[in-house]
C-alpha positions in Angstrom: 117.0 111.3 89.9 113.8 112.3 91.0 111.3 115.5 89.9 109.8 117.8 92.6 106.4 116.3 91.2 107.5 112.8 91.6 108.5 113.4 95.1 105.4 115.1 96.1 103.5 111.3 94.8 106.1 109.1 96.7 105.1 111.5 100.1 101.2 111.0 99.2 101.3 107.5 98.4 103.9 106.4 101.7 102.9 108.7 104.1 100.7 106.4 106.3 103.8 104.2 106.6 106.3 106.9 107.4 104.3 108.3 110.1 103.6 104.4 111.2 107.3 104.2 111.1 107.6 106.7 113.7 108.0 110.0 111.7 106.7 112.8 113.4 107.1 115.7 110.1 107.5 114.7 106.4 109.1 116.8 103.7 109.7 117.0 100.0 112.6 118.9 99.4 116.0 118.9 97.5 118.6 116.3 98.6 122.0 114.8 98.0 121.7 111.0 96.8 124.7 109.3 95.5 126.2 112.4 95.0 124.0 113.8 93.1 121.1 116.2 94.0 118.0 115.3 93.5 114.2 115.7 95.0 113.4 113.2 97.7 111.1 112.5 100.8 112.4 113.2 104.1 111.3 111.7 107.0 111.5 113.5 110.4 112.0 111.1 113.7 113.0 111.7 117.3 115.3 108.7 117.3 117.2 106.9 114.5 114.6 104.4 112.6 116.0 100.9 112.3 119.0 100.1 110.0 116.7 97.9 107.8 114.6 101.7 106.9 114.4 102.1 103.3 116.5 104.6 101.3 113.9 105.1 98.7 109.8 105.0 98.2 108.5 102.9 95.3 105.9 105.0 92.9 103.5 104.2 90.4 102.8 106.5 87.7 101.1 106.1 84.5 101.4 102.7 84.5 105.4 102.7 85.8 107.0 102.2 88.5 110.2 104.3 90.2 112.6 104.9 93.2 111.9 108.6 94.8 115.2 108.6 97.6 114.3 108.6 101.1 116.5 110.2 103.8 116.2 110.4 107.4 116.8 113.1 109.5 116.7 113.3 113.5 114.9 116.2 115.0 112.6 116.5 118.3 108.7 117.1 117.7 107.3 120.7 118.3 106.1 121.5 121.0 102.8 124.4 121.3 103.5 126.8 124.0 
């Protein structure tokens, strides 16, 4: 399981390949992962990213690394009017 805080590092230190990925929005929030609920990253795309996407971010902190969960979720971009 992941902390809010932990989340939060895993969105600041991936973001550049999320949104080279294709994601258009990304979150921190709480999340289901192996049934269990959790804080994760969630990446925002107009079409489903390719099967080989990862589930989870690496992180480095204080000297250790972890797994913050990843999920996907399918949503068009805003548009300004």
């Amino acid at each position: 399981m992941a902390t809010e805080e932990e989340a939060h590092l895993a969105r600041e230190q991936h973001s550049d390949f999320l949104r080279e990925s294709g994601a258009h929005a990304i979150a921190v929030d709480k999340i289901q992962h192996s049934e269990k609920e959790t804080f994760g990253v969630i990446a925002f795309f107009e079409k489903q990213p390719s099967p080989a996407f990862p589930h989870s971010l690496e992180i480095e902190q204080d000297g250790h690394k972890k797994k913050v969960p990843l999920t996907t979720k399918i949503m068009s971009r805003a548009v300004l009017e």
